[in-house]
N, C-alpha and C positions, 0 to 999 in steps of 0.2 A: 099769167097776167100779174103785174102788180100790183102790191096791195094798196090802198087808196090812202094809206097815212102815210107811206111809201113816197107815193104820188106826190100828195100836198107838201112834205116837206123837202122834197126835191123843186118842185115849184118854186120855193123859196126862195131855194138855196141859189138856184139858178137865175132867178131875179135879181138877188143879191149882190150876187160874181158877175151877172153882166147891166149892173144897172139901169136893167129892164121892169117894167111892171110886171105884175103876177101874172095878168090877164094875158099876156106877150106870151108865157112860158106853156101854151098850150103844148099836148102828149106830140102833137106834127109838128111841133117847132122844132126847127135845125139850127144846133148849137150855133155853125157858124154862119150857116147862110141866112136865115131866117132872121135870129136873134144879137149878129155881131160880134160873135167869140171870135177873140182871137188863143194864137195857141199859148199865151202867157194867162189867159184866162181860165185851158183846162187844166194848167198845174193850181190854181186857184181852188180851183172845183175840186180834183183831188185831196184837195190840203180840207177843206172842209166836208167834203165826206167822210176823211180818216177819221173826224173830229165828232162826225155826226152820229156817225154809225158804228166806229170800232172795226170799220175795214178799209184795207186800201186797194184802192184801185186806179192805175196807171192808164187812163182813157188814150195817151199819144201811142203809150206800146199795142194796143188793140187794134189801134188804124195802123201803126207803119212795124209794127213788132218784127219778129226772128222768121214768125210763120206767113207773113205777108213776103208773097215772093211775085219782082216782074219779069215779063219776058224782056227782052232787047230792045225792043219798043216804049219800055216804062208800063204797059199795060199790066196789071194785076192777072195771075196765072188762073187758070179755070181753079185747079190745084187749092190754094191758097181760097180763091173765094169758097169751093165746097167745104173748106176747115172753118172757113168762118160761118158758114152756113150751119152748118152742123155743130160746132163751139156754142154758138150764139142763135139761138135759131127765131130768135125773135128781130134779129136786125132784119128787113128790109135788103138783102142784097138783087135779089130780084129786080132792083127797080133801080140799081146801079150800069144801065146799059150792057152794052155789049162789048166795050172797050174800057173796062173803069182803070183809073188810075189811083195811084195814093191820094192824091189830092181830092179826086172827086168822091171816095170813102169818106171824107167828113161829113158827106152829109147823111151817113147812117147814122151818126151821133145826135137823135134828135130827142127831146125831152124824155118819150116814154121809153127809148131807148137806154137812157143814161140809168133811169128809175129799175127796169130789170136790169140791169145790171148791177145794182145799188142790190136790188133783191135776190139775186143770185148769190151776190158774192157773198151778203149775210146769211143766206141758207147754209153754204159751206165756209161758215167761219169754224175755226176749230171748236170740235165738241158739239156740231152739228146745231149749235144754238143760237138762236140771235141775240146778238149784245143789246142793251138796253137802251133805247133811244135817251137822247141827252140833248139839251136846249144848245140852239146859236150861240 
């Protein structure tokens, strides 16, 4: 679970970058579908989490990365989704049907989604510590 200062200041941040209200950036909101992200919005995102938190995190390479692999149909491979499953075990892929494509992976990208992953990736910054949170 993520922690709740975590939370609020991802809220933020993401109200921010998609000049949405706070109250919009609910833990179910989906970056894109829900809230209006486009994908010049999650380099945005990145760029101020590196800022926020002292880690980086590449949200396009997660959805369409090395290890997301499709069959000949474009469909996302069982394969690829059990890695993400397992990587990530807090995403939601469960609820990606039974044919998911790269495209329809966006919408595991949803607020409480982004926020562990904010909190993940500070767990294992190097030196196992978290870097000090720093203002907007």
């Amino acid at each position: 679970m993520s922690s709740a200062a975590t939370e609020q200041q991802m809220r933020e941040i993401i109200a921010a970058v998609l000049s949405v209200d706070e109250e919009e950036a609910v833990p179910t909101a989906r970056f894109f579908a829900d809230l209006g992200g486009e994908s010049i919005d999650v380099l945005e995102l990145s760029f101020h989490v590196e800022r926020q938190f002292a880690v980086k995190i590449e949200f396009n390479r997660l959805l369409a990365g090395d290890q997301i692999q499709t069959d000949e149909r474009g469909v996302v491979t069982p394969e690829s989704l059990q890695w993400l499953a397992e990587t990530y075990p807090f995403l939601a892929v469960e609820r990606l049907g039974p044919s998911p494509t790269p495209e329809t992976m966006k919408d595991l990208l949803t607020v409480d989604a982004i926020t562990r992953l904010v909190d993940a990736a500070r767990d294992t910054a190097p030196g196992g510590q978290r870097p000090a949170d720093s203002a907007l």
